[in-house]
C-alpha positions in Angstrom: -20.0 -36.3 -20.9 -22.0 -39.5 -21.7 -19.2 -41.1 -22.1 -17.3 -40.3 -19.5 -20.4 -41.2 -17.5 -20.4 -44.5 -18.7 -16.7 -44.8 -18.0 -17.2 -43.9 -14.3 -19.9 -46.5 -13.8 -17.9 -49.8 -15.6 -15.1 -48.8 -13.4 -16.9 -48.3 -9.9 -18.2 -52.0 -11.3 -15.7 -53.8 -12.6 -12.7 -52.1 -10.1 -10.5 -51.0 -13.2 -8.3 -48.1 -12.6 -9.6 -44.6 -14.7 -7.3 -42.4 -16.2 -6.4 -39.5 -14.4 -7.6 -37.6 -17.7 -10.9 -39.9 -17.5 -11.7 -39.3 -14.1 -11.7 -35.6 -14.2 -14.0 -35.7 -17.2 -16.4 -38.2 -15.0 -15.9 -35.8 -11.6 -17.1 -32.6 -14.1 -20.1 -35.0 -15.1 -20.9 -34.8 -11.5 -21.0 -38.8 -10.8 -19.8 -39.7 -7.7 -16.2 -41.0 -7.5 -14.4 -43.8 -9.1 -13.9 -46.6 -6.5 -9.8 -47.2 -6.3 -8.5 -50.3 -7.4 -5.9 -52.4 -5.6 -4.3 -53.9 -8.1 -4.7 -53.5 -12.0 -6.6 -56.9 -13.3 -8.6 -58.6 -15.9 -12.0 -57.8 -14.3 -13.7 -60.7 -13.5 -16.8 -62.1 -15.0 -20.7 -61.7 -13.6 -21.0 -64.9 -10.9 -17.5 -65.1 -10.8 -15.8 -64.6 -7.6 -14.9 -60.5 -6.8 -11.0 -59.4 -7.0 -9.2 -60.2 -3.9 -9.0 -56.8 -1.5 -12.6 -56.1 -2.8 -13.3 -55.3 0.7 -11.0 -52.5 0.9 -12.0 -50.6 -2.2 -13.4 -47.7 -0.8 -14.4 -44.6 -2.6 -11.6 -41.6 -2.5 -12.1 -39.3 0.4 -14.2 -36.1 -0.1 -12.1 -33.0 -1.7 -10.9 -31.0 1.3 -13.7 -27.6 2.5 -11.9 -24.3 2.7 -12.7 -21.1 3.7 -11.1 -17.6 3.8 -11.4 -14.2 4.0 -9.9 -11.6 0.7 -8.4 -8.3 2.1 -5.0 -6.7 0.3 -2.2 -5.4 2.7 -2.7 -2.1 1.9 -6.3 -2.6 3.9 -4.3 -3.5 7.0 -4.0 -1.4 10.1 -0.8 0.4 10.1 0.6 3.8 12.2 1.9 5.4 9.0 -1.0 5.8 6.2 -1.0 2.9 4.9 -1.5 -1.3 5.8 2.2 -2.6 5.8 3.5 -5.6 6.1 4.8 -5.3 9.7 2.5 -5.9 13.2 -1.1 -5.6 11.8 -0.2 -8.4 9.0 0.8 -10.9 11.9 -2.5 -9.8 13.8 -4.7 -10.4 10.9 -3.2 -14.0 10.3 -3.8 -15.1 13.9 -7.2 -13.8 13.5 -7.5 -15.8 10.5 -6.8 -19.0 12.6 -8.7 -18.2 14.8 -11.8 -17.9 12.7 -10.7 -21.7 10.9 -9.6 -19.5 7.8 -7.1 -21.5 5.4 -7.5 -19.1 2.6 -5.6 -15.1 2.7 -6.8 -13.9 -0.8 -4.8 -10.4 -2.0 -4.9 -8.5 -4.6 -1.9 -8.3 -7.3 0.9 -7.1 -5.1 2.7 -5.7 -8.0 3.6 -1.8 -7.8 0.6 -0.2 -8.8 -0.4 2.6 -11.3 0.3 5.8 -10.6 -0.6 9.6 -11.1 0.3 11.1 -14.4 -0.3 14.9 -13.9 -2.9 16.6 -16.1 -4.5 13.0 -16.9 -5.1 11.5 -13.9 -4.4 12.9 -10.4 -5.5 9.8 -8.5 -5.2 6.4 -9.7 -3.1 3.5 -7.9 -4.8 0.2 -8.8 -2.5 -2.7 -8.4 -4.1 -3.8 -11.7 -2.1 -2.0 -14.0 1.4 -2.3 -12.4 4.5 -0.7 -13.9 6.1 -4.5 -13.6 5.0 -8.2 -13.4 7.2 -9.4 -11.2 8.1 -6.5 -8.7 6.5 -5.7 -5.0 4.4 -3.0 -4.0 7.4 -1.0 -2.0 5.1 1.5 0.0 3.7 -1.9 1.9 7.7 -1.5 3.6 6.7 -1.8 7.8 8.8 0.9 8.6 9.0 -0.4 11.9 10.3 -3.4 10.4 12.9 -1.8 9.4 14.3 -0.2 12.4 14.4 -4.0 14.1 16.3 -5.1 11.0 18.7 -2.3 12.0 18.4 -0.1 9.2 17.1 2.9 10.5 16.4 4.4 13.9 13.0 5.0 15.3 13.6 8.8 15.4 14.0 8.8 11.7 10.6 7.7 11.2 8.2 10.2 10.5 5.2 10.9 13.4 2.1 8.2 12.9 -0.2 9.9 10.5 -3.7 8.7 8.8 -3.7 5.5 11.3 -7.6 4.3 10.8 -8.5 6.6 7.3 -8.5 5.1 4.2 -5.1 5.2 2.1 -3.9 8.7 0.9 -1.5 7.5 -1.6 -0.1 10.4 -2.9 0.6 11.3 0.8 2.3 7.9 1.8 4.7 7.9 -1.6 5.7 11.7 -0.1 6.3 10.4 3.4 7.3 6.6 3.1 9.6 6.1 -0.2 12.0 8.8 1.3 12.3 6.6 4.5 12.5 3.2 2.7 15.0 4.5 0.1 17.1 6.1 3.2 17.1 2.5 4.4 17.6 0.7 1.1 21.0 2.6 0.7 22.1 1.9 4.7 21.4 -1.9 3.3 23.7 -1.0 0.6 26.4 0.6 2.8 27.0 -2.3 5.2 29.6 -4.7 4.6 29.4 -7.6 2.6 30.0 -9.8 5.4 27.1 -8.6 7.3 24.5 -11.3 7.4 21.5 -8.6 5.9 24.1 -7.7 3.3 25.2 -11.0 2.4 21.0 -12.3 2.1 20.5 -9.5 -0.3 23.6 -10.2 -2.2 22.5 -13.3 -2.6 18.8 -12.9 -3.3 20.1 -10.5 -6.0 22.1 -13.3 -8.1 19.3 -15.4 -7.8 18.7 -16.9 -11.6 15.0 -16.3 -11.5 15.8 -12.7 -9.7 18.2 -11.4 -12.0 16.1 -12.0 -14.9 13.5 -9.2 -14.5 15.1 -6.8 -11.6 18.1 -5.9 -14.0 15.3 -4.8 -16.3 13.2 -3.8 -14.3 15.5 -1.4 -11.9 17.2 -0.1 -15.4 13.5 0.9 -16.5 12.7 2.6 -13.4 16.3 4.4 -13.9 15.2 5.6 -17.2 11.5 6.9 -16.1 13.4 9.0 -13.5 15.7 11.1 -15.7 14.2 14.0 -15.7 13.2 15.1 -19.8 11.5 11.5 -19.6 9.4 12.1 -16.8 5.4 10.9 -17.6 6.3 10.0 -20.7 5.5 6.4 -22.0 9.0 3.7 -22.9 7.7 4.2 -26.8 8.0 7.7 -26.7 11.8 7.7 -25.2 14.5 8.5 -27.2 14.8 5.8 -30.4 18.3 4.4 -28.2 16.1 3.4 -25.6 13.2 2.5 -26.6 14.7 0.2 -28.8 17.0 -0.9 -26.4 20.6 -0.4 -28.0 22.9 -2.2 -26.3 25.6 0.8 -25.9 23.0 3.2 -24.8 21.6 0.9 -22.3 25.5 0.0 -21.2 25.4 3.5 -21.0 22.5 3.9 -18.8 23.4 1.1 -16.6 27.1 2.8 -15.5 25.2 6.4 -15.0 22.3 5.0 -13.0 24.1 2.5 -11.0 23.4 4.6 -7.5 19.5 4.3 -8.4 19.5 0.8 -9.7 21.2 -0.7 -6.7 18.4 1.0 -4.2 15.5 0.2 -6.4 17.2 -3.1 -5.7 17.7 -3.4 -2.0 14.5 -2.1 -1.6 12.3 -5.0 -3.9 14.7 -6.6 -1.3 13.4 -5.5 1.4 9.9 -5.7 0.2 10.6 -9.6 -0.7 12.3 -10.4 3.0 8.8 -8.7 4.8 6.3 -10.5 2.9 8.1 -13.5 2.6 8.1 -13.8 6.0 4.3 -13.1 6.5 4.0 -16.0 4.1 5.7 -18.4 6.2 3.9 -17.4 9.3 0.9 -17.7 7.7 1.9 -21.1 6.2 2.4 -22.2 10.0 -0.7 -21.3 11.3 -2.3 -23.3 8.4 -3.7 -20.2 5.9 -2.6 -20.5 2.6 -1.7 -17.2 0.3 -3.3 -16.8 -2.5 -2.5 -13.9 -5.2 -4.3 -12.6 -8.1 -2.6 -12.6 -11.4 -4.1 -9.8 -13.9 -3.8 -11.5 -17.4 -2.7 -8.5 -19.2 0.4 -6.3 -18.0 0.6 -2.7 -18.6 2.1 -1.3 -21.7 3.9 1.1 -20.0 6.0 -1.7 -18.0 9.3 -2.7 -18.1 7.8 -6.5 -19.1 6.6 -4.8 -22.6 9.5 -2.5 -23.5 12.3 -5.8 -21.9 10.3 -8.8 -24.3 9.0 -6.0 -27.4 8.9 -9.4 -29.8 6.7 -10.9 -27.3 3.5 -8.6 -27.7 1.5 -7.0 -30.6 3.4 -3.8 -31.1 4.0 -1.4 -34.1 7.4 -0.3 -36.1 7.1 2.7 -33.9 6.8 0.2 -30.5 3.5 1.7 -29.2 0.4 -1.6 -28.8 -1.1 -2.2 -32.4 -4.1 -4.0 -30.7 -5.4 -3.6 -27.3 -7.3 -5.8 -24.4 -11.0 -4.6 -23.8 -14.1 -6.9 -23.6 -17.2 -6.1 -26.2 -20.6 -4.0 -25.4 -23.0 -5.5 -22.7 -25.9 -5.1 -21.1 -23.8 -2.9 -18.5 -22.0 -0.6 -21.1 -22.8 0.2 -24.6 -19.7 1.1 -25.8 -17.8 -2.2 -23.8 -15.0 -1.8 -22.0 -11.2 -0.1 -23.7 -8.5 -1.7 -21.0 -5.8 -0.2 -23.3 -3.1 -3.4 -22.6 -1.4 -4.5 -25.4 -2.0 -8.0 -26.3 0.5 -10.9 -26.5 2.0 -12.3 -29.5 1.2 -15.8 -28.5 2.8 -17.9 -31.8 5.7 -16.0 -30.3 5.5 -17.0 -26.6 5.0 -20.4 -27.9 8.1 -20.2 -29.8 9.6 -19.7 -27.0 8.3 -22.1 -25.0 6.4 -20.0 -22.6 9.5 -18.9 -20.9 8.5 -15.7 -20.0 4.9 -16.7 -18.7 7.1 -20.0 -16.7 8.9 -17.2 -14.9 6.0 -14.4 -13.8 3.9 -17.6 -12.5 7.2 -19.4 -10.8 7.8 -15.3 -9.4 4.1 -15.3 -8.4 4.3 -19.0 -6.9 7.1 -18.2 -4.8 5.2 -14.7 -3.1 2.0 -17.3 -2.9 0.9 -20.3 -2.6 -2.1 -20.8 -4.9 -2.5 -18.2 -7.9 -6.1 -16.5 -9.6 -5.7 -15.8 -12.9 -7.8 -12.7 -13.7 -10.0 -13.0 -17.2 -8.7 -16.6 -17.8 -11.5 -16.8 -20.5 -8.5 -15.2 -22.4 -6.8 -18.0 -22.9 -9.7 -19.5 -25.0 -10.1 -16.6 -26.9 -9.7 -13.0 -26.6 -11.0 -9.7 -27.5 -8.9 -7.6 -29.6 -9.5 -3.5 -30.5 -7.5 -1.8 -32.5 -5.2 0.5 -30.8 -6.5 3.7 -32.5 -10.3 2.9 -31.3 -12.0 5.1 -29.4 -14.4 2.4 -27.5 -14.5 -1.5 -27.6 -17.3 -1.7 -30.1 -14.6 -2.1 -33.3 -13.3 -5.2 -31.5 -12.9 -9.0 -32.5 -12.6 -12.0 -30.8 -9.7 -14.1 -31.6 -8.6 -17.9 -30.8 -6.4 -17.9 -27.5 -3.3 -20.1 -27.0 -5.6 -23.1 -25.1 -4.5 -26.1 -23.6 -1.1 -25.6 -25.4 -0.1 -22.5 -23.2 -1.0 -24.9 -19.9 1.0 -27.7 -21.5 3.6 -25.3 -22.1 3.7 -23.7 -18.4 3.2 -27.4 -16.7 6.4 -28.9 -18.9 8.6 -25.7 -17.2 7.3 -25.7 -14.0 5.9 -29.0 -13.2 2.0 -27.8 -12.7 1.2 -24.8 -10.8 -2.4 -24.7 -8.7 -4.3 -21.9 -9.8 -7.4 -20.7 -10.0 -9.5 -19.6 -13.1 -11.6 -16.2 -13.0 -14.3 -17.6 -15.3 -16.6 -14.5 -15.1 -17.9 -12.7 -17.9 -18.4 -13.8 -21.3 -18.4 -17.4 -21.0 -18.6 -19.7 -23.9 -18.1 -23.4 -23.9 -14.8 -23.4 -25.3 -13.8 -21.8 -21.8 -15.5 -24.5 -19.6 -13.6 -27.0 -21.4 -10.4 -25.4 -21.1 -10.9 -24.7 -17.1 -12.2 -28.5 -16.8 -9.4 -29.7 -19.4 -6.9 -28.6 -16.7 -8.4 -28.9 -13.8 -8.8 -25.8 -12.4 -11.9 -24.7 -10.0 -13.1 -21.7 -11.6 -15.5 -19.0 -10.3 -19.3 -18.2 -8.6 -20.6 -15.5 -7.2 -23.5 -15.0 -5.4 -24.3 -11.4 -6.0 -24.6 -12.6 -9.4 -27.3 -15.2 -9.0 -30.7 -13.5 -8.6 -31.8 -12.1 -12.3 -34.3 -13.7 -14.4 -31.9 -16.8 -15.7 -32.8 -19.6 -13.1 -30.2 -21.7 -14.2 -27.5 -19.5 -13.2 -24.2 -21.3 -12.5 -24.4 -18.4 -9.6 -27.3 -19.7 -8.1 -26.5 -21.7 -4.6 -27.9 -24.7 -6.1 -26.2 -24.7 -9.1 -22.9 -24.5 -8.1 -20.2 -27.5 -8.8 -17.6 -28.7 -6.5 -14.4 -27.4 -8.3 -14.9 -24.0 -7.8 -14.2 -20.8 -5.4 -17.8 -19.5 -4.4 -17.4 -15.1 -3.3 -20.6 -13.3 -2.0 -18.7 -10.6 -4.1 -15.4 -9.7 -5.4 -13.5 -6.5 -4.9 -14.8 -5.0 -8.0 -18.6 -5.3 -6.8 -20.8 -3.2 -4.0 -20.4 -4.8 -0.9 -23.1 -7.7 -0.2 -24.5 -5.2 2.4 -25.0 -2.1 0.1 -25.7 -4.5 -3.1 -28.8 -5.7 -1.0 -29.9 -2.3 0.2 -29.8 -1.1 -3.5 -31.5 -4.2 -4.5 -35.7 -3.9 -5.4 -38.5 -5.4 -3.2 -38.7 -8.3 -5.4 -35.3 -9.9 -5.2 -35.5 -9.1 -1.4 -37.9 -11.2 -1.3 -36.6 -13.8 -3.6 -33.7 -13.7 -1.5 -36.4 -14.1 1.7 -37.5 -17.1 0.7 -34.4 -18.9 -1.2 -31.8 -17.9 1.4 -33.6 -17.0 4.2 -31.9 -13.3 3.9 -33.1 -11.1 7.0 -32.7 -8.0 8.5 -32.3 -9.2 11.9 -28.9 -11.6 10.0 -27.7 -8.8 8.3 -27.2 -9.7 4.2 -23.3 -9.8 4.4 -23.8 -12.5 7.0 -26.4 -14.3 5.6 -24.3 -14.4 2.0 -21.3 -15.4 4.3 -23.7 -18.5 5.7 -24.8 -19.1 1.8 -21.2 -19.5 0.6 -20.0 -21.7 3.3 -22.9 -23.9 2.6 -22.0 -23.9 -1.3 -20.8 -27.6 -2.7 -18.0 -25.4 -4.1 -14.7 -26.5 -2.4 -13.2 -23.3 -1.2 -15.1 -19.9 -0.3 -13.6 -16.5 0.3 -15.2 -13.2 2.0 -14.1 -9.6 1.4 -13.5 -8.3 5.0 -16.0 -5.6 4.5 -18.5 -8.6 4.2 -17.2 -9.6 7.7 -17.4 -6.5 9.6 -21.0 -5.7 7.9 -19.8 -2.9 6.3 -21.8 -1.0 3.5 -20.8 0.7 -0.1 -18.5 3.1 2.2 -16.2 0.6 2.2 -16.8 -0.6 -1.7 -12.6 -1.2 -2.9 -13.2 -0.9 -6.4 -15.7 0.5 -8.8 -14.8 -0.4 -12.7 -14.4 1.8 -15.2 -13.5 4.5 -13.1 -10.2 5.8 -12.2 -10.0 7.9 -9.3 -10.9 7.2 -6.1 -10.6 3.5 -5.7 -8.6 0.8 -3.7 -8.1 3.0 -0.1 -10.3 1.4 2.0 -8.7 0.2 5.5 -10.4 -1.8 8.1 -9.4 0.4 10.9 -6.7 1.3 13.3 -3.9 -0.9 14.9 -5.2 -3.1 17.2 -9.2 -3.6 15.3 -8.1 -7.6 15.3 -8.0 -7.8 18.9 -11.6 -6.2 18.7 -13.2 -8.8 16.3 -13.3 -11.9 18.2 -16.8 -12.1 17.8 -16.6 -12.0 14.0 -13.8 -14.8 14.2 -16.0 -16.8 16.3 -19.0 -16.3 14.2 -16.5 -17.7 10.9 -15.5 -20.8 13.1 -18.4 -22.0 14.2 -20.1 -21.6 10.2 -16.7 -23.6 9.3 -17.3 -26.3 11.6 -21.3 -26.4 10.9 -20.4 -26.6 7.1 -17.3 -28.8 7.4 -14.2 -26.2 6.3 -12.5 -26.7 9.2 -9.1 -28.5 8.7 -8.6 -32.0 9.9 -4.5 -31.9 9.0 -1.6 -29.4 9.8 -2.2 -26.6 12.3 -5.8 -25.4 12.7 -6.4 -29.4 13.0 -8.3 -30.5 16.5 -5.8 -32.8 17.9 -8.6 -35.4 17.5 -9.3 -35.0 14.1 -5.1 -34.8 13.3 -4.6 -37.9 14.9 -7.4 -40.0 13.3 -6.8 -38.4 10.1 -2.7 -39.7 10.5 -3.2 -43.2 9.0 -5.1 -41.9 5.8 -2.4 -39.3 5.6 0.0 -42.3 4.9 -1.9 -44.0 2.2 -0.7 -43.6 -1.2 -2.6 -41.3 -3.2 -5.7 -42.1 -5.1 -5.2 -40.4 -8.2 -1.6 -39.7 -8.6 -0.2 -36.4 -8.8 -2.1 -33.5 -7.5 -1.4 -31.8 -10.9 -3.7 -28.7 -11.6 -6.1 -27.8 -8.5 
């Protein structure tokens, strides 16, 4: 860091170009910016006359302020149990303008976990997926699909549960019967027809093919009836070693269900695509959340077996879990099985290349849940019965970004640092370039230097009140003792009369931290009710809704109140289309200069 300090300085003197590499070791330093050089030159001697363009060697401007708000579709309004991605999407993104929002943060929109009878009757979290790369189908906007002429609007079931949190059980009886009905009219309409032809086409894609054709053929197999609830390494020895006759074989019988489980990942695609783009127009940026581990039972695992730690009978031989804390003695048994990474790297990373180019086409900007992984990672033997039997091992690095920038050119993501974090972490996040993670919640126990605390924070870096895992910031404060009330009193001027959600909404927009997001519970004021997720338990979680159709139209005032902290703490946009015409037009000219530090690269 010294050095790197001492770098920074000669060149702010002497006008010498730093090294991209340098300069993000001298911005992590936290010295100001390295004045840009016109021209690279001998650097001239002390009393000798300046460089010519001297004049115009300004410092770089400041890193763009962002702010946004984290709520997953299934959250949304919606006539039909669930938040889909069809009117209430559209009204949540204009609301997001109109609050100065650039940032939509969603959970993983992957299918998510479900029921396995006389384990677990309620389950659903969208962190333990049955595929990497696939949609959450019951998002489908049924209505949706009656404009795109694939059902009528007598064939949709009466509006049910429209302002109740999510009955999920209750929307995969009611919904999948629906989209699958209009999946298979998708199917039955010519080739010719322009619907037909865009899923035809979507279908053939390269980057498509590579995972639906596994992943529909998986979802074939789990149907048949013997195998129902049973896990891909307890399937017949055929198939869960994937001979290629019996899976031939399973391919011809299955083709009915494979081609719907197609058209409808589809349909799924076509929706939110398009949510994306009208988001991307009113200037909010998407940005998804990558769980590092996928689940064992998953088509990724049982399609790419040489790729994770598995035994000769193809069940995990080492899981994921994190060791015993202060919060659990026993730690934490996630139960994924962990990657073979000298074999990903064998391989050149294709199959991580191709779930973050899949993830970077649904978003625009990707969080990478328990990046700390990639440094080095905790490992429990499969057999264990708790996390305490665990060791940590050395994680692929800088290599495995190497690897995924040489196939995809650099991908902006954003590192969830939280946790256990050691210094070999730091430097990976910092090596690449990637803003890692605060939280305020976090900041107020006995450690005063706290990279949580408001003071503390660094530039490079997504500042939360909470996440969805944590109480809300309302009923976190109400559980919280007299004494960090009043801590919070005097730091953060935290008051009744404010409300704490609001007053850790006015702390986070004041961070130096470059981007901060809000859960929309946080907005509304809203207390543990409305808590998404609690860890370590299964049941019960992820159903919280906002309200019924039409609750955007109602929170002006809360859009208002974002705004005008956006404006006070300079997140508002001054380019593209939440831009004040002023501040677009005087920000035009800069807009044409050539780039200070070459390629964006890692963000």
């Amino acid at each position: 860091a010294a050095a790197a300090r001492a770098m920074a300085s000669f060149a702010a003197t002497q006008a010498v170009p730093l090294a991209p590499s340098a300069l993000r070791r001298a911005r992590s330093a936290g010295k100001p910016r390295v004045a840009r050089a016109v021209r690279a030159m001998a650097a001239p001697k002390t009393g000798e006359p300046v460089v010519d363009g001297y004049t115009t060697m300004f410092p770089a401007p400041p890193v763009p302020r962002r702010a946004g708000v984290i709520m997953h579709p299934t959250s949304l309004p919606g006539s039909y149990g669930i938040g889909d991605l069809g009117a209430e999407a559209y009204a949540f993104v204009d609301w997001l303008a109109e609050a100065k929002m650039q940032i939509w943060q969603v959970l993983p929109l992957v299918p998510p976990g479900r029921p396995i009878p006389g384990v677990r009757e309620d389950y659903w979290s969208p962190y333990s997926g049955r595929d990497a790369h696939c949609g959450n189908t019951l998002m489908i906007s049924l209505p949706e699909l009656v404009k795109d002429g694939l059902l009528e609007s007598n064939e949709l079931p009466h509006p049910y549960n429209m302002r109740g949190d999510v009955d999920f059980n209750a929307v995969a009886e009611k919904n999948e019967p629906v989209i699958a009905k209009a999946a298979n009219n998708l199917l039955a309409l010519p080739d010719s027809h322009e619907l037909k032809a865009a899923f035809l086409a979507w279908r053939s894609r390269p980057e498509i093919e590579v995972w639906l054709k596994e992943a529909a053929l998986f979802d074939a197999i789990c149907k048949t009836p013997e195998l129902l609830g049973k896990d891909w390494w307890d399937w017949p020895t055929e198939l869960r070693t994937r001979d290629a006759a019996a899976l031939d074989a399973k391919r011809a019988s299955s083709t009915a269900s494979i081609d719907e489980f197609c058209a409808t990942q589809f349909l799924f695609d076509k929706q939110w695509l398009a949510i994306k783009k009208y988001a991307n127009d009113k200037g909010v940026a998407l940005v998804g959340d990558m769980p590092i581990y996928v689940g064992g039972h998953s088509a990724d695992v049982w399609a790419n077996q040489s790729l994770f730690l598995l035994n000769g009978e193809c069940k995990p031989s080492a899981v994921a879990g994190v060791p015993p804390d202060a919060f659990s003695e026993d730690g934490q048994l996630w139960g994924n099985p962990l990657y073979d990474w000298p074999a990903h790297e064998a391989e050149g990373y294709r199959w991580w290349a191709g779930r973050l180019g899949r993830a970077l086409e649904l978003h625009d900007e990707v969080r990478i849940d328990h990046f700390r992984a990639f440094a080095a990672y905790y490992s429990v033997p499969a057999d264990a019965k708790t996390a305490k039997t665990g060791s940590w091992m050395v994680g692929p690095g800088e290599s495995f970004f190497k690897g995924i920038a040489k196939a995809l050119g650099g991908a902006p993501i954003v590192a969830e640092d939280l946790g256990v974090i050691t210094t070999d972490v730091v430097a990976l996040r910092e090596a690449i370039d990637a803003p890692g993670m605060v939280v305020l919640q976090f900041a107020w126990g006995d450690d005063e230097r706290s990279p949580h605390l408001l003071h503390n924070h660094y530039e490079n870096s997504f500042c939360y009140p909470g996440t969805h895992d944590n109480e809300t910031s309302q009923g976190w404060y109400e559980n919280q003792d007299e004494k960090t009330k009043l801590k919070l009193a005097n730091y953060a001027g935290i008051s009744d009369a404010e409300g704490a959600a609001w007053g850790f909404i006015r702390m986070g927009m004041s961070s130096v931290s470059k981007a901060c997001v809000f859960t929309m519970q946080d907005v509304m004021g809203l207390g543990n009710e409305a808590r998404m997720n609690t860890p370590g338990v299964a049941d019960g979680n992820w159903a919280w809704r906002i309200g019924a159709p039409g609750v955007f139209a109602s929170a002006t005032g809360e859009a208002k109140r974002l705004a005008a902290l956006a404006e006070r703490y300079q997140r508002v946009a001054s380019t593209g289309p939440q831009a004040p015409k002023k501040a677009e037009a005087a920000a035009e000219p800069a807009a044409a200069a050539p780039a200070p530090h070459g390629p964006r690269g890692w963000r």
